[in-house]
C-alpha positions in Angstrom: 21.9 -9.8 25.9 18.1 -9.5 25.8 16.4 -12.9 24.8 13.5 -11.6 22.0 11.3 -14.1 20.9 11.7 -16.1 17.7 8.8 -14.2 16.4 10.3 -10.8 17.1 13.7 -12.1 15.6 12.1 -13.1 12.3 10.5 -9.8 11.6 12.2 -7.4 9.4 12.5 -4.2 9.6 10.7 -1.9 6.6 12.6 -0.5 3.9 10.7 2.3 3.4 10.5 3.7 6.4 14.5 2.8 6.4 15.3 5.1 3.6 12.9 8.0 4.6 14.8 7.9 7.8 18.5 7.9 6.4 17.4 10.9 4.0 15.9 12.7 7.0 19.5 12.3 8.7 21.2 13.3 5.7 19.1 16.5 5.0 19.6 17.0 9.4 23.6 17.2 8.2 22.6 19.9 5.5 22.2 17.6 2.7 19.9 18.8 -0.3 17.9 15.1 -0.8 15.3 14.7 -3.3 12.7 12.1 -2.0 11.2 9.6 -4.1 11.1 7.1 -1.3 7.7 8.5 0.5 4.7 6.2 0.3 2.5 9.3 1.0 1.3 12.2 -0.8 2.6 15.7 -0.5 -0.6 17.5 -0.2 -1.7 18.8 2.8 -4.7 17.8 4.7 -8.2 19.4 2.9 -9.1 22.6 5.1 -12.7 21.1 5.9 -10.5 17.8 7.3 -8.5 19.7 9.2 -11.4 21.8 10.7 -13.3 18.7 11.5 -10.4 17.5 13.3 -9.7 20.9 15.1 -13.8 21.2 15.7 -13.8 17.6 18.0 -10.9 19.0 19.6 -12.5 22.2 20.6 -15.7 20.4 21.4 -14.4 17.6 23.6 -14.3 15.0 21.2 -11.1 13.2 23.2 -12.2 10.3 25.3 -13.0 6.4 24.5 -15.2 5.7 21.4 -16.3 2.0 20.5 -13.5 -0.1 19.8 -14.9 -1.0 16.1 -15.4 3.0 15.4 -17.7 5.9 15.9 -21.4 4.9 14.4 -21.5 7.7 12.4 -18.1 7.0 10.6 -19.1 2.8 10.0 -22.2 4.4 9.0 -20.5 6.9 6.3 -17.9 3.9 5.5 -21.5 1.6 4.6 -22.9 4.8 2.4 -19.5 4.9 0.5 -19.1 1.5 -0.4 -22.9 1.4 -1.9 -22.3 4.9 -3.6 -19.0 4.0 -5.2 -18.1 0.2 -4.9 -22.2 -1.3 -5.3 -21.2 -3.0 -2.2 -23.9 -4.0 0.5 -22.6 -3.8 4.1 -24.4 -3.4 7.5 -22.5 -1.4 10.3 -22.0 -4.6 12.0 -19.8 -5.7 9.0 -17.2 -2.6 9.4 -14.6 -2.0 11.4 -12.4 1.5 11.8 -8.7 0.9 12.8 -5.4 2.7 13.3 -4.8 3.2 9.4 -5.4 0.1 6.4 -2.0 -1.4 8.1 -3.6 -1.9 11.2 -6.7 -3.7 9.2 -4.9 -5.6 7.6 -2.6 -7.0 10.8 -6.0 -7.9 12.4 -7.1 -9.4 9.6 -3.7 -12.0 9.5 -4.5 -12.3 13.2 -8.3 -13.3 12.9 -8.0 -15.5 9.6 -4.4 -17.5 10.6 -2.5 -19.7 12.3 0.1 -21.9 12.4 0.3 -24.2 9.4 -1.4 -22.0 7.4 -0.5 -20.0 4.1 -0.8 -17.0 2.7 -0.3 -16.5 -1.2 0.9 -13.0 -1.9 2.1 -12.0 -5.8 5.4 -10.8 -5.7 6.1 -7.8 -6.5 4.5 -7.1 -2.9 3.8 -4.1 -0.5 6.5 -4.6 2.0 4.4 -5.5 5.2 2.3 -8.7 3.9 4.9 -11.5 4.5 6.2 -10.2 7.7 2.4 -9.5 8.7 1.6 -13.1 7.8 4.8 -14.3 9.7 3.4 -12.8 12.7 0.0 -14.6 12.6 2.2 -17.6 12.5 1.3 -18.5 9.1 3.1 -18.9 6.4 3.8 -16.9 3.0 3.4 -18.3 -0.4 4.9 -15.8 -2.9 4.5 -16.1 -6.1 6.7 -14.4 -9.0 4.4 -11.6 -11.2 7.5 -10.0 -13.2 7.1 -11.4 -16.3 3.1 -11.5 -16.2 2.8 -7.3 -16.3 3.3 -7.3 -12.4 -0.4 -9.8 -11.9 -1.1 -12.9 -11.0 -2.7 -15.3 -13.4 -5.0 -18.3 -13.1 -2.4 -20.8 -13.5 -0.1 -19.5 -11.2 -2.5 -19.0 -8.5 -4.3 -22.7 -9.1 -0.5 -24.4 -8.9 0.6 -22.5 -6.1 -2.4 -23.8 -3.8 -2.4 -26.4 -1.6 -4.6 -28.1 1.4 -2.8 -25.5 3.6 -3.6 -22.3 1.8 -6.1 -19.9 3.6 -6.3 -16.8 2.0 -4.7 -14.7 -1.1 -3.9 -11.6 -1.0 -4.6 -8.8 -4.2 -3.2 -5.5 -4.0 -4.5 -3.2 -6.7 -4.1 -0.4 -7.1 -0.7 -1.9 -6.3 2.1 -0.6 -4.9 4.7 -0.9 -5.9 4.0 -1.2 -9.4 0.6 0.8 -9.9 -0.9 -1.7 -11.7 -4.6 -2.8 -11.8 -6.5 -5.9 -12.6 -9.1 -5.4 -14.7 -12.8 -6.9 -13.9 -11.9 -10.0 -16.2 -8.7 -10.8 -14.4 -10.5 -10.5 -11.1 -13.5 -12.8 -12.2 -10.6 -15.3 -13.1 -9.4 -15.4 -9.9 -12.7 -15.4 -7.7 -13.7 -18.3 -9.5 -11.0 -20.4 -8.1 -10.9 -18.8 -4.5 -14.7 -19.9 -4.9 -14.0 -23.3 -6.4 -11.2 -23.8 -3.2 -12.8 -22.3 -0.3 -10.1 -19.5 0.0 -10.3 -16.3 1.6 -9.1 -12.7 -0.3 -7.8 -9.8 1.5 -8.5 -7.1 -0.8 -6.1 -4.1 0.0 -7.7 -1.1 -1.6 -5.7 1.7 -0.4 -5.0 3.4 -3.7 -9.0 3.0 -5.5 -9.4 6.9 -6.1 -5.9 7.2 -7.1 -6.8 6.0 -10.8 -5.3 7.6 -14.3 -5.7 6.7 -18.3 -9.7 6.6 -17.6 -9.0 3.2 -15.8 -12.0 2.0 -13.7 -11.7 0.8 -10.3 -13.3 -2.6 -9.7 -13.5 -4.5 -6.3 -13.4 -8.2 -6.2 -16.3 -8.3 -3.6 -18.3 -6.7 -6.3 -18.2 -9.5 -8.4 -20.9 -12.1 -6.6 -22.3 -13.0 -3.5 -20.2 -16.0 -3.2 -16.5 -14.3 -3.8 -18.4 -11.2 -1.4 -18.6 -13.6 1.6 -15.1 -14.8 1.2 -13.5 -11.0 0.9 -12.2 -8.5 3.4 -12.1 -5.5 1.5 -9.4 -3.2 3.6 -9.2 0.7 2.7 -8.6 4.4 4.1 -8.0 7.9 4.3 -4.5 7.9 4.1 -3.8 7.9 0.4 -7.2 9.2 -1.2 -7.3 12.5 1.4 -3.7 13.0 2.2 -4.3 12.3 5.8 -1.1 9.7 6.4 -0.4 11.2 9.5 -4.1 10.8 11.0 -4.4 7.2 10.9 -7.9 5.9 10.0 -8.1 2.7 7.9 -11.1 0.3 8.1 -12.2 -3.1 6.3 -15.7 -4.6 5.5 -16.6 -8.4 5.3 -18.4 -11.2 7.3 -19.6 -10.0 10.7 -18.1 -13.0 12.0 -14.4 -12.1 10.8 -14.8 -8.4 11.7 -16.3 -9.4 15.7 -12.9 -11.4 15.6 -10.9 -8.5 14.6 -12.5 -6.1 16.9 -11.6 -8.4 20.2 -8.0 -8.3 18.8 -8.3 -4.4 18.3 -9.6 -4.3 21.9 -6.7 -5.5 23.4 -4.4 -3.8 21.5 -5.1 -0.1 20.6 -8.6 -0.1 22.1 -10.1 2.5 19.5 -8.9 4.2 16.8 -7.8 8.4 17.4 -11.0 10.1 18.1 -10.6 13.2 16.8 -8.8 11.5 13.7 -12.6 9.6 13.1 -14.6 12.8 13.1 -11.9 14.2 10.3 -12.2 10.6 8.4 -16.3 11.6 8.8 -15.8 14.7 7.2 -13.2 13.2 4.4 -15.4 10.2 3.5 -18.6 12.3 3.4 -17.3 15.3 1.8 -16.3 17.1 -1.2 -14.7 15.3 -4.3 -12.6 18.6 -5.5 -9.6 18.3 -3.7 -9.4 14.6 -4.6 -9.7 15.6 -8.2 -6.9 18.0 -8.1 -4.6 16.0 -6.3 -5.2 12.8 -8.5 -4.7 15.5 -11.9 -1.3 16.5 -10.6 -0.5 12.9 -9.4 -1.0 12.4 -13.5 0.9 14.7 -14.6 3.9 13.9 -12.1 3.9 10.1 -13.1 3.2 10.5 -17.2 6.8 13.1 -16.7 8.3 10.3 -14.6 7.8 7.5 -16.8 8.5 9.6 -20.3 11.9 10.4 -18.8 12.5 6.6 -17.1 12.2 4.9 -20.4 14.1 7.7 -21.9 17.3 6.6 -19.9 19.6 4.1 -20.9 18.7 -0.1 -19.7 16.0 1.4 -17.7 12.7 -0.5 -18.8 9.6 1.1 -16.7 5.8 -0.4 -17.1 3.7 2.7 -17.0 1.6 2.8 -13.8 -2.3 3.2 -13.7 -2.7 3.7 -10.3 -1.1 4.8 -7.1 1.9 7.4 -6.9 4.9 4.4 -8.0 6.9 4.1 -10.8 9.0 0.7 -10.6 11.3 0.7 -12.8 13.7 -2.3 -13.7 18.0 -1.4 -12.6 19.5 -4.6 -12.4 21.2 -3.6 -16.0 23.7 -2.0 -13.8 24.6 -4.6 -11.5 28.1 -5.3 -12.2 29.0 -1.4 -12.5 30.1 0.7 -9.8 29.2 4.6 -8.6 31.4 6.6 -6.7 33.5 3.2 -5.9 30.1 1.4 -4.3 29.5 -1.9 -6.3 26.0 -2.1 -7.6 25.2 -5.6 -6.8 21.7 -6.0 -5.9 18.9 -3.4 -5.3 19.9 -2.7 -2.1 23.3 -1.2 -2.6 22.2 -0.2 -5.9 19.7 2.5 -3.9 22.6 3.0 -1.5 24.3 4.3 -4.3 22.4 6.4 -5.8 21.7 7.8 -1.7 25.0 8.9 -1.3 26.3 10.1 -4.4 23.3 11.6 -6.4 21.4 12.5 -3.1 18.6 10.9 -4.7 16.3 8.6 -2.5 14.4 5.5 -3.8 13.3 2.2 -2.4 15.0 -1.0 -3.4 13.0 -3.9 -4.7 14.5 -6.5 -2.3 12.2 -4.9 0.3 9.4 -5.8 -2.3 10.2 -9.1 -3.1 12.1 -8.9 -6.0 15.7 -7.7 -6.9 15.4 -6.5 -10.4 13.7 -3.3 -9.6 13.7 -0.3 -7.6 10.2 2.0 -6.3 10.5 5.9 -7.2 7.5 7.4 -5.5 5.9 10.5 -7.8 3.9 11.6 -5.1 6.0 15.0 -4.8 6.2 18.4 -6.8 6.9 17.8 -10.6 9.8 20.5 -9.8 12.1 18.0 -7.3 11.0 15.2 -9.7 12.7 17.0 -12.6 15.9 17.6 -10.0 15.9 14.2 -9.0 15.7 12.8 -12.5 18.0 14.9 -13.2 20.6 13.4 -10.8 19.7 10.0 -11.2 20.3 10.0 -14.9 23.1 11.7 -14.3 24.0 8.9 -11.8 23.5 6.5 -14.4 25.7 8.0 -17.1 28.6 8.1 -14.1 28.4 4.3 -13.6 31.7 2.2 -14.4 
């Protein structure tokens, strides 16, 4: 038997991407399965995205760019977090990557070590811990389910310790779409500030904002919490361009020279053609954003109505992102289709096989109480799927 490394061994395997594949397979064997598993919207690409894409094709855009990103893309990425984040950045403070994932696995990369920890609020986006594992750190999770999915001052202050290196904040978050507000964030810089701490700000979902909530960075709140953020975003979620992985990150110059050696001697650049569409996205119109977010509104105000319409389901309303997360573990104990419901995980089995409905379970986010139902698909197979899953509910023994 092959001999992987302990590293290698300890990493787990994504839930997300687990379930999108199963349903794949099932639909392959001619199974009608509504998706709520997706982490992506169902939009296509914006035409002038795609063009841009199609144009550096057709023009020769396919060779070697600079590892860090194109200078006309870190300079876009410097204009958009001035215009719409009051954020000061030079070029030499940027760096494009291979999608916000890829940022952020740099970033563990460049900040840790062995020894180290990592705080991350619990419930989480699947890839943190096992991101942190790699980097040989450690991390720190911290319960948020019965403080409206956040982290609070006292949690955060108790759970540091001569160890801890950085935090990591999430909002918009998935899973839950919920936001800190400016307050909460000013809380919470004060004491990265008053320890020395680092945040990684994962900003994925900023545009995808409903209820007239206003997006505020952390690294918008003072010099001092500024020089001890990465703020990582892109493309993916704001301009439905999952597929064309572009992410990038802004923050000390030092930190983001670190992370482009590390980029260097793994991916080299990021997809050239894929920059010159993430030019065109980030300096583009708003319009298609706009009408994506209104039916991403509309989709997750149904979802939630209906959720907190169904019996022991208890769902917090999400402000952001495409996530509803609603709380299953009144179930546990029953049975569907003669699968016990015992934890999340068997719990979304369950509903997999016999309502054809796919969701995420909540073990994958830290927490076993819950399961993710994306919204980020037509209100249509969100009323099917509803549909089934209530009717998946009522079948339980």
């Amino acid at each position: 038997m092959m001999k992987l490394s302990e590293r290698a061994r300890a990493i787990r395997p994504s839930l997300t991407f687990a379930v999108e594949a199963k349903a794949r397979e099932m639909r392959a064997r001619g199974i009608d399965v509504i998706g709520f598993g997706a982490g992506e919207p169902d939009f296509d690409t914006p035409e002038h995205i795609r063009r841009a894409g199609i144009d550096a094709i057709n023009s020769g855009f396919t060779r070697y760019t600079p590892t860090a990103g194109i200078p006309e893309l870190k300079e876009a990425i410097v204009a958009k977090f001035q215009r719409e984040n009051g954020l000061e950045y030079k070029p030499s403070q940027i760096i494009v990557s291979c999608g916000a994932k890829h940022s952020l696995c740099n970033a563990f990369q460049a900040l840790c070590g062995q020894g180290d920890e990592v705080i991350i609020p619990c419930p989480y986006w699947v890839s943190y811990p096992d991101q942190v594992r790699m980097s040989g750190a450690t991390p720190v999770i911290i319960d948020t389910t019965s403080t409206n999915f956040k982290i609070t001052p006292e949690a955060l202050t108790e759970a540091i310790t001569p160890r801890t290196r950085v935090i990591v904040l999430n909002s918009p978050s998935n899973p839950t779409g919920m936001m800190y507000s400016e307050d909460e964030l000013s809380a919470i810089a004060d004491i990265v500030v008053e320890h020395d701490l680092f945040v990684l700000s994962d900003e994925i979902y900023e545009r995808l904002l409903y209820r007239g909530t206003k997006f505020i960075s952390i690294a918008s709140l003072g010099e001092e919490i500024k020089a001890r953020t990465l703020v990582v975003n892109g493309v993916s979620k704001t301009y439905a361009m999952t597929g064309w992985r572009i992410g990038y990150a802004a923050g000390d110059a030092d930190l983001i020279a670190a992370m482009n050696r590390i980029q260097s001697h793994s991916t080299s650049n990021p997809c050239s053609i894929s920059q010159k569409a993430a030019l065109a996205a980030i300096t583009g119109p708003d319009e298609p954003i706009e009408h994506m977010v209104e039916q991403f509104r509309v989709r997750g105000e149904y979802m939630h109505e209906r959720l907190c319409g169904m019996p022991k389901i208890e769902c917090v309303e999400p402000v952001g992102a495409f996530y509803c997360f609603p709380k299953v573990s009144g179930f546990y104990g029953k049975s569907l289709g003669g699968i016990e419901l015992k934890d999340s995980i068997s719990f979304a089995d369950a509903i997999l096989e016999k309502a054809h409905v796919a969701v995420v379970a909540g073990a994958g986010f830290g927490t076993e109480d819950y399961i993710r139902m994306s919204y980020a698909t037509s209100l249509e197979k969100i009323k099917e799927g509803l549909d089934r899953f209530e009717q998946a509910l009522n079948d339980m023994k």
